[in-house]
C-alpha distance (Angstrom), angle and dihedral (degrees) to the residues before:
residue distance angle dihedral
X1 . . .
X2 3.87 . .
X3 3.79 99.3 .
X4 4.24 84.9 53.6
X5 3.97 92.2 47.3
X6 4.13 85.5 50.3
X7 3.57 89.1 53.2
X8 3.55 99.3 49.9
X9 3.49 89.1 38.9
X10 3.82 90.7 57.1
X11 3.78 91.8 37.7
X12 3.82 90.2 59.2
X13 3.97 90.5 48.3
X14 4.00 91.3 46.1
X15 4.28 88.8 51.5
X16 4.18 94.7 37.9
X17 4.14 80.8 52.2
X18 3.63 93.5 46.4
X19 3.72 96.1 46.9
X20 3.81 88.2 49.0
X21 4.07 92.2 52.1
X22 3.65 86.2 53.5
X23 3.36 94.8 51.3
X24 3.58 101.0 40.2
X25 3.82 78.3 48.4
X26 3.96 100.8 55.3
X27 3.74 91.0 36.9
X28 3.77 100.0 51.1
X29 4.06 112.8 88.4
X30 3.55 119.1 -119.6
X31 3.82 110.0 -132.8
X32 4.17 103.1 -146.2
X33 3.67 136.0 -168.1
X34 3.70 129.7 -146.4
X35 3.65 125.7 -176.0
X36 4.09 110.2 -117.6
X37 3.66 155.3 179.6
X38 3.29 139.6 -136.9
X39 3.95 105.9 -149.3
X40 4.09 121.5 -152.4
X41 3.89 138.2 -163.9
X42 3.56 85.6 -109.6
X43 4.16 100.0 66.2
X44 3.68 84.5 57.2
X45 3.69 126.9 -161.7
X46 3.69 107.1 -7.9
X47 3.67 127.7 -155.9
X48 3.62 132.1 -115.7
X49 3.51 91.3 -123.4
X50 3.92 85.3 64.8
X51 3.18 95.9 47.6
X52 3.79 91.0 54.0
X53 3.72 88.9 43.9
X54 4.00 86.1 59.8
X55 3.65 98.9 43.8
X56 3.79 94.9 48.3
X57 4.15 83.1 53.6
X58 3.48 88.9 54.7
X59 3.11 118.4 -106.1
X60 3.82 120.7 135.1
X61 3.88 108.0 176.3
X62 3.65 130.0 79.1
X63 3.97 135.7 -176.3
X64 3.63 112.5 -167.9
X65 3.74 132.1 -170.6
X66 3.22 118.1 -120.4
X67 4.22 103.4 170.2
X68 3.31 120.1 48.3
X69 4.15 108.7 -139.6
X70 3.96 94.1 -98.7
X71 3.89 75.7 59.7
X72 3.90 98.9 -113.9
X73 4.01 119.7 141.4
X74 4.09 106.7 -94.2
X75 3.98 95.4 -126.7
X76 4.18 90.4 -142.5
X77 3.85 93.6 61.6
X78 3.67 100.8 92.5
X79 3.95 91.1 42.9
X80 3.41 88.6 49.0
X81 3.74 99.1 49.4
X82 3.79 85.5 45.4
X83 3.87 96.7 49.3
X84 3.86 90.3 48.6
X85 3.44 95.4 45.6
X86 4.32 92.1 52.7
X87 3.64 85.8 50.7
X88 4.06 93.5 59.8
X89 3.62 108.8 -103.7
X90 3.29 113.9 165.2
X91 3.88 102.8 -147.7
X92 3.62 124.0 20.5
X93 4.03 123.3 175.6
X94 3.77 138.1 161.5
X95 3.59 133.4 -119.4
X96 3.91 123.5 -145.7
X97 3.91 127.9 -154.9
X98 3.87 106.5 -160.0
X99 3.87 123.5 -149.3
X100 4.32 117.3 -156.0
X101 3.51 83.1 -143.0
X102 3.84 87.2 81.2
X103 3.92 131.8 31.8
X104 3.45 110.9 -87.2
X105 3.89 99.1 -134.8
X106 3.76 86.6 43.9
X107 4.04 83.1 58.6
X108 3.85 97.0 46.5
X109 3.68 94.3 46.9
X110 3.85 99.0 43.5
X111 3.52 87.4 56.2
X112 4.11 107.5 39.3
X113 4.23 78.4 50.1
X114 3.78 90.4 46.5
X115 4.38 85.9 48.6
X116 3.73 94.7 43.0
X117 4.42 92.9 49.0
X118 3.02 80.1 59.3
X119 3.69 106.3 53.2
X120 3.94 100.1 -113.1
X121 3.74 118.8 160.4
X122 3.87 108.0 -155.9
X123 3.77 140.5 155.6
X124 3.76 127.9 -157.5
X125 3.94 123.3 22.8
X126 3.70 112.2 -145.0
X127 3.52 123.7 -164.0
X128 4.02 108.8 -136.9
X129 4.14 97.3 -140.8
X130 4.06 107.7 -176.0
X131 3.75 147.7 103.0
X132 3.81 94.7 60.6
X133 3.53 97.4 -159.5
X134 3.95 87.1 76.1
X135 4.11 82.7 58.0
X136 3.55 128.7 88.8
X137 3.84 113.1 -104.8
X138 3.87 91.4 -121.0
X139 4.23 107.2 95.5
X140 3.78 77.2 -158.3
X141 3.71 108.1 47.6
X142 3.98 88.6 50.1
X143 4.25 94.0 44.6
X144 4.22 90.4 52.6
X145 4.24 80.3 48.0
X146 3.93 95.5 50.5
X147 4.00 90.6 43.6
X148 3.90 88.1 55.6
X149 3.47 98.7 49.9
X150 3.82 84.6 42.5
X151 3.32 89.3 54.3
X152 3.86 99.7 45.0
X153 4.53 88.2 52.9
X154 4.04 77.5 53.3
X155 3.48 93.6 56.8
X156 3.35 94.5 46.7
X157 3.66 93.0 61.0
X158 3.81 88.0 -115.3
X159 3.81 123.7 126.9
X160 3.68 112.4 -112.9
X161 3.89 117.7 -149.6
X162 4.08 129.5 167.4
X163 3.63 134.2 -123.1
X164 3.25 109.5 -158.5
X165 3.99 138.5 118.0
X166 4.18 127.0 -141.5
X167 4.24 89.4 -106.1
X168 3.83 86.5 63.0
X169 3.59 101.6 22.9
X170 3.58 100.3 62.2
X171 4.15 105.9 47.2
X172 3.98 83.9 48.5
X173 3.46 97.6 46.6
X174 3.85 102.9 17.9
X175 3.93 84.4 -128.3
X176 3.69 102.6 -49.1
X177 3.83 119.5 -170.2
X178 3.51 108.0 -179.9
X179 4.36 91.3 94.8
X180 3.93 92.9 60.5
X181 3.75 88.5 99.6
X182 3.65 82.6 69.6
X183 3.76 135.1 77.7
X184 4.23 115.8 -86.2
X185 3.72 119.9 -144.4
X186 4.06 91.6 -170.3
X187 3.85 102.2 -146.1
X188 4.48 86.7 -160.7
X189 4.11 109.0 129.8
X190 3.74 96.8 -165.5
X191 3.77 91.8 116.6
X192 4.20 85.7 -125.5
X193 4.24 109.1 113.3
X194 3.41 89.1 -146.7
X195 3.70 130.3 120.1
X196 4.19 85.5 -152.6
X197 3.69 101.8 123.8
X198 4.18 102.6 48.0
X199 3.84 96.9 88.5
């Protein structure tokens, strides 16, 4: 019967689009947003009670600073990483601020050893690249010191990822490219999420 062959004809469309909603569906990534902080020196030793405060607010990431910019270890970091961690956040990395006046592997590794004494469980390690004044004037000099603290996260089996933005990018770097394999915390406040003005 025609109108029976239609209907299982159109019955076996209907389920082959269904199935390919569902996988389209299951297979597509889900791009989600968590409300965040990025945690200096300066706020000091902050309370679980904060922490808690923060969480039950919502927010669920954390970026906490482990170097102070003289490049010593900020002596809160592991409590904080701790102390956000107990209150549920979800994600919870630390941020360094090199100095040249001390090896930049020596600087990563004295203060991932400092975090992990102290029982700190963190993910990425971003390297906090501005105020080019506290650079050396060499483009050069400062690129071989990024690519060995880089390279000293790697080793650490921790992801490395930049904060930086093109205003202090480019007169530290003179416009280096050879980082944009790696993560890029865009520190822009125009309220635009759009990468539009770093030529």
């Amino acid at each position: 019967d025609r109108s029976v062959a239609n209907t299982q004809e159109h019955m076996t469309k209907l389920s082959f689009l269904i199935a390919l909603v569902l996988v389209v569906t299951v297979a597509t990534p889900v791009a989600l947003a968590y409300s965040g902080l990025d945690l200096s020196y300066f706020q000091g030793n902050v309370s679980q009670d904060s922490w808690n405060c923060l969480s039950s607010n919502g927010f669920r990431f954390a970026c906490i600073q482990a170097t102070t910019s003289d490049g010593e270890y900020n002596p809160y970091a592991a409590n904080d990483v701790n102390r956000a961690r107990a209150a549920g956040f979800v994600y919870v990395d630390v941020y360094i601020f090199l100095s040249q006046s001390k090896g930049a592997a020596a600087q990563v590794n004295n203060a991932l050893n400092a975090l992990d004494a102290g029982g700190a469980k963190y993910g990425s390690v971003w390297l906090d690249i501005e105020s080019p004044g506290h650079w050396s004037g060499n483009c050069a000099t400062n690129v071989n010191f990024f690519h060995q603290a880089v390279n000293a996260i790697s080793a650490r089996g921790h992801q490395p990822v930049i904060y930086s933005s093109a205003s202090q990018w480019n007169p530290i770097t003179c416009g280096d490219t050879s980082f944009s394999h790696l993560p890029l915390w865009y520190a822009h406040y125009d309220n635009n999420a759009s990468f539009s003005d770093w030529k």
